[in-house]
N, C-alpha and C positions, 0 to 999 in steps of 0.2 A: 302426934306429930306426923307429916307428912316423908314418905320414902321420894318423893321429886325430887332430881339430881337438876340443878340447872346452870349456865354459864351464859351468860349475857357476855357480847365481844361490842368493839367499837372503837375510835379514836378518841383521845381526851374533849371532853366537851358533848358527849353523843349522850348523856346523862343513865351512864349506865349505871353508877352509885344510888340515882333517886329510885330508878325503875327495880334495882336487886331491893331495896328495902322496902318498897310493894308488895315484892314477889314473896319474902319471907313473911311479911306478916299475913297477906292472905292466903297463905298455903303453910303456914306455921312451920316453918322450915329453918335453918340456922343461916345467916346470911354472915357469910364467910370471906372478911377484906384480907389479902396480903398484907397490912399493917396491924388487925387482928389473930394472923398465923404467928406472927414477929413476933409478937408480944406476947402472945401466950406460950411460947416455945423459945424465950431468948435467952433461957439457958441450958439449951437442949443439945448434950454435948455427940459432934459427929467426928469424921473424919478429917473435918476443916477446920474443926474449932462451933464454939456457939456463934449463933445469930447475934448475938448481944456485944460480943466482940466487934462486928462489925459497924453494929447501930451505933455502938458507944463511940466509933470513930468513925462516923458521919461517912461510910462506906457502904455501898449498894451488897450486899448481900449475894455472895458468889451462887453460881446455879446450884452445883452440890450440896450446900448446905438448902437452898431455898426448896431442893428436890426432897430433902430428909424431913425440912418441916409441913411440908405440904401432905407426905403419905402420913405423916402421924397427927396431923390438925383433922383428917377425913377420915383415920379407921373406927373409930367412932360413933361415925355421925352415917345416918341412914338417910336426913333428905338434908338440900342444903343447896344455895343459890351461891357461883363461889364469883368473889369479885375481886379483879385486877388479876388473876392468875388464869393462864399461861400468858407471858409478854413476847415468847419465843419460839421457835417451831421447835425445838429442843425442847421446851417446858411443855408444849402440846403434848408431845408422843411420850414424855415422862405420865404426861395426866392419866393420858389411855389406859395407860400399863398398873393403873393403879386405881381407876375407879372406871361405872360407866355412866353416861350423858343420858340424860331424857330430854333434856331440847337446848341445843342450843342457839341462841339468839345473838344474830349479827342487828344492831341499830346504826343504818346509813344514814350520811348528814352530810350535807354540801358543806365544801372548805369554809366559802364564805360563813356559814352561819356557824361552823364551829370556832370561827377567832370572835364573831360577834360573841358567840356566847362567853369563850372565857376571857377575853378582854374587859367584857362588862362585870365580872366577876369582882366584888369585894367582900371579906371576912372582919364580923365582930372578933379583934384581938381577945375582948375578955370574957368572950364565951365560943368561940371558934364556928360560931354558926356564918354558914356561907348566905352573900344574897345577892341581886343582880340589880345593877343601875336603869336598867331599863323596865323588868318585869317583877322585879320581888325585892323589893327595898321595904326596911322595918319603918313602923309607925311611929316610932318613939324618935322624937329630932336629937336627942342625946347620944341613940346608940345610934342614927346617922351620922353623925358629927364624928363619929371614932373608927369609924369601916377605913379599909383600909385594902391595897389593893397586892395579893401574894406576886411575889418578883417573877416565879412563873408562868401569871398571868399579863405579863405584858408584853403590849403587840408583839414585838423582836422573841421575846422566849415561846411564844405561844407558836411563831409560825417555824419554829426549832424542835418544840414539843411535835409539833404534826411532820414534819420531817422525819423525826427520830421514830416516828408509830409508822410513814409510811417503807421504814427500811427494814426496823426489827421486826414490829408487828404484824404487819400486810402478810406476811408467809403465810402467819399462822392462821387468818382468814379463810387464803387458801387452802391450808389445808384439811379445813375443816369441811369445807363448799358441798362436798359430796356425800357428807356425813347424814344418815338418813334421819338424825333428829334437828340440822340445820336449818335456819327461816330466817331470812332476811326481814325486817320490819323499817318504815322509813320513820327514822327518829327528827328529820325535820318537822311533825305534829309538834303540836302541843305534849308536856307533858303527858294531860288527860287520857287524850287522844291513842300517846303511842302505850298506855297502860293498856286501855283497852285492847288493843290489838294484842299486845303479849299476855292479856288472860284469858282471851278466844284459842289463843296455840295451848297455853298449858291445860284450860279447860278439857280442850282435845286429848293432850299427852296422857290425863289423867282419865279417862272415860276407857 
């Protein structure tokens, strides 16, 4: 298994979920969600209390606790692509202090195409696979017939969702900018397209 430390950054819809589960499997790396650290550490008791307390009541998961399980989900683990973590410039400079980056990856996407894309967003209920009305709708007219569209993906929640990324999140962007493993890539490509580019950087990182 691979010692590549990586952190993909971006706004909801910049598909940084499909491009980390690339990154892990061809560089055999652990690919690491904030709702996989929850999970595996929800009853991981701190000074706050566990995570699970908070999940069990539909409660965002205070920093403190989200800080405890984050250093003990990575001491561990030697390479690892970590996704949806840091959301805050406070969870940034927590990250610093506790592990180090080999590249991390800003994917930019115009407003417009990031409501296109999660607007058009609907999820199979009975198997929670996500897929888009416009580019990646299943074959089956059955499991069309059932897709159904998450409440945070419509229009009004979606253009609150990017609100909310450009208040909390945008810092953390910044403060990453000058980081000598940062590289902007433009995620309005293709999927394909923006893999490519992010295995040209880590190819590099790794040589």
């Amino acid at each position: 298994m691979s010692s590549l430390r990586v952190l993909p950054l971006g706004p909801p819809g910049a598909g940084k979920g499909t491009q980390s589960r690339r990154i892990a499997e061809a560089y055999d790396i652990n690919h690491i969600s904030t709702g996989d650290m929850l999970r595996a550490n929800k009853d991981m008791e701190t000074d706050h209390g566990t995570p699970g307390e908070y999940m069990d009541a539909g409660e965002l998961v205070p920093d403190p606790v989200m800080k405890a399980v984050v250093e003990e989900a990575l001491s561990d683990l030697d390479g690892y692509v970590l996704d949806g973590y840091p959301r805050t410039l406070e969870q940034a400079e927590h990250l610093e202090s506790v592990t180090d980056l080999d590249a991390i990856i800003y994917l930019t996407v115009d407003r417009e195409e990031l409501i296109r894309r999660l607007s058009g967003r609907r999820v199979d209920p009975e198997t929670g696979q996500n897929y888009h009305v416009e580019f990646d709708m299943p074959d089956d007219p059955a499991v069309r017939e059932r897709l159904v569209q998450r409440t945070d993906d419509e229009p009004d929640r979606v253009e609150t969702r990017l609100e909310e990324y450009a208040t909390k999140t945008r810092p953390v962007i910044e403060h990453y900018t000058d980081h000598e493993a940062f590289v902007e890539i433009d995620g309005n490509q293709s999927p394909d397209e923006v893999w490519e580019d992010i295995d040209a950087v880590l190819r590099d990182v790794g040589e």
